[in-house]
C-alpha positions as YAML, in Angstrom:
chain: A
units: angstrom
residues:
- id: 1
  name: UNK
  ca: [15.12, -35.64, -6.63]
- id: 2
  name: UNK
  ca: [11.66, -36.65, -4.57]
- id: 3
  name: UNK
  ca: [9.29, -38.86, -6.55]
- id: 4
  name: UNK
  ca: [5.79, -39.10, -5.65]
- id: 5
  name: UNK
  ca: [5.80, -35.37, -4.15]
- id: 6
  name: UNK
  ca: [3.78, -32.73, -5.72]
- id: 7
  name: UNK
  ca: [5.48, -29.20, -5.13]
- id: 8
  name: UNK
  ca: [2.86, -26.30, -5.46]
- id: 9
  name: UNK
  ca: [4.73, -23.24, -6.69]
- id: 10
  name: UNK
  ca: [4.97, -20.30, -3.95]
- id: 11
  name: UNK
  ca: [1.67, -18.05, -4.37]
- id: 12
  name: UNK
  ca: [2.46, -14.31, -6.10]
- id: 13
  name: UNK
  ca: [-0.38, -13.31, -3.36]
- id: 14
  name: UNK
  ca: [-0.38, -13.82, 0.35]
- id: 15
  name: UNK
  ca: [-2.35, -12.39, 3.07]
- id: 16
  name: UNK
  ca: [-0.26, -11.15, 6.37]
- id: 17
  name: UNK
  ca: [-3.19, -10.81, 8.69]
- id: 18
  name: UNK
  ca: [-5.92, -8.67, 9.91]
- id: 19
  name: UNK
  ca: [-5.27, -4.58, 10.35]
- id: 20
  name: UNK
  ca: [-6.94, -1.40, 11.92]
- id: 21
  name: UNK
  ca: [-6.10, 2.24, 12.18]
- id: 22
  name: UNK
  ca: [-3.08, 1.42, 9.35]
- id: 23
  name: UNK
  ca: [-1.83, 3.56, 7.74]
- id: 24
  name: UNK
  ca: [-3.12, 3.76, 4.04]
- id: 25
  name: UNK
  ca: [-1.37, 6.13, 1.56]
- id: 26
  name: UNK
  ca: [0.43, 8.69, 3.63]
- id: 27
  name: UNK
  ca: [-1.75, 9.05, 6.79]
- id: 28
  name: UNK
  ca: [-3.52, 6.26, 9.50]
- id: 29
  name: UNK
  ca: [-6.85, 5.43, 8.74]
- id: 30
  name: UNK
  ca: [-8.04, 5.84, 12.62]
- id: 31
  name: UNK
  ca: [-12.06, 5.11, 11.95]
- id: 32
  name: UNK
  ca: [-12.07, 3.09, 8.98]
- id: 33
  name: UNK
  ca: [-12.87, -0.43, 8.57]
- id: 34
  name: UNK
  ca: [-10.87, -3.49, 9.00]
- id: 35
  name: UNK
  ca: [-7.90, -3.95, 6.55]
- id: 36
  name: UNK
  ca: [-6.35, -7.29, 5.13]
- id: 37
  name: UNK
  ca: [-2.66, -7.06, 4.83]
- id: 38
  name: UNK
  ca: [-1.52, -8.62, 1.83]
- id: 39
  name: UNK
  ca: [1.94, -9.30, -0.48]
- id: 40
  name: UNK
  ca: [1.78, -9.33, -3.90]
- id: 41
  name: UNK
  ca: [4.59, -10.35, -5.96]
- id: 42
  name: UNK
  ca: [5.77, -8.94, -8.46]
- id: 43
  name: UNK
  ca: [7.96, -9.04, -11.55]
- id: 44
  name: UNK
  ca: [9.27, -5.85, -13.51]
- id: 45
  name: UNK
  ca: [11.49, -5.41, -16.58]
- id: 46
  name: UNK
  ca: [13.92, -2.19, -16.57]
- id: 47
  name: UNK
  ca: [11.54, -0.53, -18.78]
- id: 48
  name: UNK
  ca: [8.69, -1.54, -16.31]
- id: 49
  name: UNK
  ca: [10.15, -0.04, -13.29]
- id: 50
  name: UNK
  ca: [11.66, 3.41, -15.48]
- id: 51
  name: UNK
  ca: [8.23, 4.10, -17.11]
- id: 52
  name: UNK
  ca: [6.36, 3.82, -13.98]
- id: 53
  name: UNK
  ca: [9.04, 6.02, -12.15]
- id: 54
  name: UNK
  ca: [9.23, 8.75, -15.38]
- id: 55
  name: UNK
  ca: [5.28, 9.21, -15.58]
- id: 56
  name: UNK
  ca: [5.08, 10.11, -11.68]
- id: 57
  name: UNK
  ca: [3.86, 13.22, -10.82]
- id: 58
  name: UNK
  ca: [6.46, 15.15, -8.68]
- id: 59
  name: UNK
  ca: [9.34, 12.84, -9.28]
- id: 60
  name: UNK
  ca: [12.71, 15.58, -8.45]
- id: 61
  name: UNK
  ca: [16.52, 15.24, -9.26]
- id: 62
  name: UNK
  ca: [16.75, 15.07, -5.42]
- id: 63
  name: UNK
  ca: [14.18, 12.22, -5.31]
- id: 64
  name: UNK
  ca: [17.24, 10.33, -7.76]
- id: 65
  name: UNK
  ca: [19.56, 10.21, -4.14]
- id: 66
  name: UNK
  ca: [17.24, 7.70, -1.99]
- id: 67
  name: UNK
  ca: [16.78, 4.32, -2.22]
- id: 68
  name: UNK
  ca: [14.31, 4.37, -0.20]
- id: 69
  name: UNK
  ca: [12.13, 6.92, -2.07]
- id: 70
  name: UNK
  ca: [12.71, 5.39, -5.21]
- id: 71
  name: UNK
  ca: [10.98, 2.47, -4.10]
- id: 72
  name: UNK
  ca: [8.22, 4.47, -2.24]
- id: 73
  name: UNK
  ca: [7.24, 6.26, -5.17]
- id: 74
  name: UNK
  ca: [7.52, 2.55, -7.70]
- id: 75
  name: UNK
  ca: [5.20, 1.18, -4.31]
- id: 76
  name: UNK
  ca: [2.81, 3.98, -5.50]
- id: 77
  name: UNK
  ca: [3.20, 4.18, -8.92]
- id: 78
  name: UNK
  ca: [2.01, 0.13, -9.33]
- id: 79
  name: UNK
  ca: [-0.77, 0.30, -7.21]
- id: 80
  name: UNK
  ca: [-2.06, 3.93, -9.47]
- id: 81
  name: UNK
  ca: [-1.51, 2.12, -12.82]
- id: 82
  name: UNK
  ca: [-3.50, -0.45, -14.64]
- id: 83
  name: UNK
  ca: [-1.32, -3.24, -16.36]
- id: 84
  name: UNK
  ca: [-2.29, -1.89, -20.19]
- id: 85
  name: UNK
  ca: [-0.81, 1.54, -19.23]
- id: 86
  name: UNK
  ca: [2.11, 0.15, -17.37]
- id: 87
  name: UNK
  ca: [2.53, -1.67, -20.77]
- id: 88
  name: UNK
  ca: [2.12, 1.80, -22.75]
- id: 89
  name: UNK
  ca: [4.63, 3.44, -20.22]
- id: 90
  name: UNK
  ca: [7.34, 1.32, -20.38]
- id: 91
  name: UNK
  ca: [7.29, 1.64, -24.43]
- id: 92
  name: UNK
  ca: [7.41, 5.13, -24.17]
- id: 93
  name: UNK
  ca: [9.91, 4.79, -21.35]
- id: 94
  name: UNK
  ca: [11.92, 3.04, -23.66]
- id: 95
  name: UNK
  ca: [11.42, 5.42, -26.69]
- id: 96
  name: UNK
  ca: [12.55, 8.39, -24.20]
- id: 97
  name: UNK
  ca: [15.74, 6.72, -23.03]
- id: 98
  name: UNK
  ca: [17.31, 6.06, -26.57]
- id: 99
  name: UNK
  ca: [16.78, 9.89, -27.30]
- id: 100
  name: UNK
  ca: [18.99, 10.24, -24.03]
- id: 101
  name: UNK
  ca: [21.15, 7.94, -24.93]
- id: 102
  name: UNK
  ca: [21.35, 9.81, -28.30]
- id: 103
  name: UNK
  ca: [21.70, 12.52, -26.79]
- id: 104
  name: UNK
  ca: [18.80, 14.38, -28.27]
- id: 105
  name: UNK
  ca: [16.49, 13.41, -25.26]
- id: 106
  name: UNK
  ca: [15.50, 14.46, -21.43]
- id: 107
  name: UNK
  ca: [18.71, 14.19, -19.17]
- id: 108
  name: UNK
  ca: [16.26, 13.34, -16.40]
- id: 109
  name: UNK
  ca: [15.72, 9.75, -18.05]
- id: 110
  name: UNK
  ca: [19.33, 8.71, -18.53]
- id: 111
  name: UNK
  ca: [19.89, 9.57, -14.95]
- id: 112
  name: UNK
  ca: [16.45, 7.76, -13.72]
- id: 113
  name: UNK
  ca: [17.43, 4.96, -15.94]
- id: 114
  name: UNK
  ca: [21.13, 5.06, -13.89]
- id: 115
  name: UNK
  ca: [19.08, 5.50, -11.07]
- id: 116
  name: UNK
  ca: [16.86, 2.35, -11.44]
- id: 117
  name: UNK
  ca: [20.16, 0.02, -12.24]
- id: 118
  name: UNK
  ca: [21.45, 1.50, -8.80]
- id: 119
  name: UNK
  ca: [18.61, 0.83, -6.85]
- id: 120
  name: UNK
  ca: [17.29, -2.40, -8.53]
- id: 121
  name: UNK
  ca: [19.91, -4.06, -9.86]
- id: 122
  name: UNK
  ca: [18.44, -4.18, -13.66]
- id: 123
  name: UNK
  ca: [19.42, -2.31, -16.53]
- id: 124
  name: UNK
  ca: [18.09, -2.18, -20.03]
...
């Protein structure tokens, strides 16, 4: 243990540098202006992560097979939802998956929800 030392927690938002011509959801922004690259950390429940995948428009069956896409579309899905509906989401997320689990729901969610534990490592 170090006395005397004050530790500053790692920041949840860092900036990577200086960009141009980057791409910027789905194509390269050739003539636009200067971009700062940032991280942003983040922290998401089970429910977080399904009800932002379930309420995306377009998400398939086949979509269900990548990892890769999975994560492309949750990449999306934060940065297109404020925190109060991400809130809202989950909840019904939640709601949705116990009818699956019941059996009286959408297959689609129990197999997002398996889908999310694959690719994530969290389940609910």
């Amino acid at each position: 243990m170090m006395h005397g030392l004050l530790v500053a927690p790692s920041p949840s938002v860092s900036t990577v540098g200086l960009r141009e011509g980057v791409e910027v959801f789905g194509g390269p922004d050739l003539h636009g202006a200067t971009r700062v690259e940032m991280q942003v950390r983040v922290c998401l429940s089970f429910a977080e992560i399904l009800g932002l995948l379930l309420y995306t428009p377009g998400l398939t069956y086949e979509d269900l097979e990548s990892a890769d896409e999975i994560r492309e579309l949750l990449q999306f899905a934060m940065l297109d939802t404020s925190l109060l509906a991400m809130e809202r989401k989950s909840e019904r997320a939640m709601s949705e998956y116990d009818d699956a689990l019941d059996g009286d729901g959408w297959p689609f969610v129990r197999r997002l929800a398996e889908t999310v534990t694959r690719v994530f490592g969290v389940a609910a």
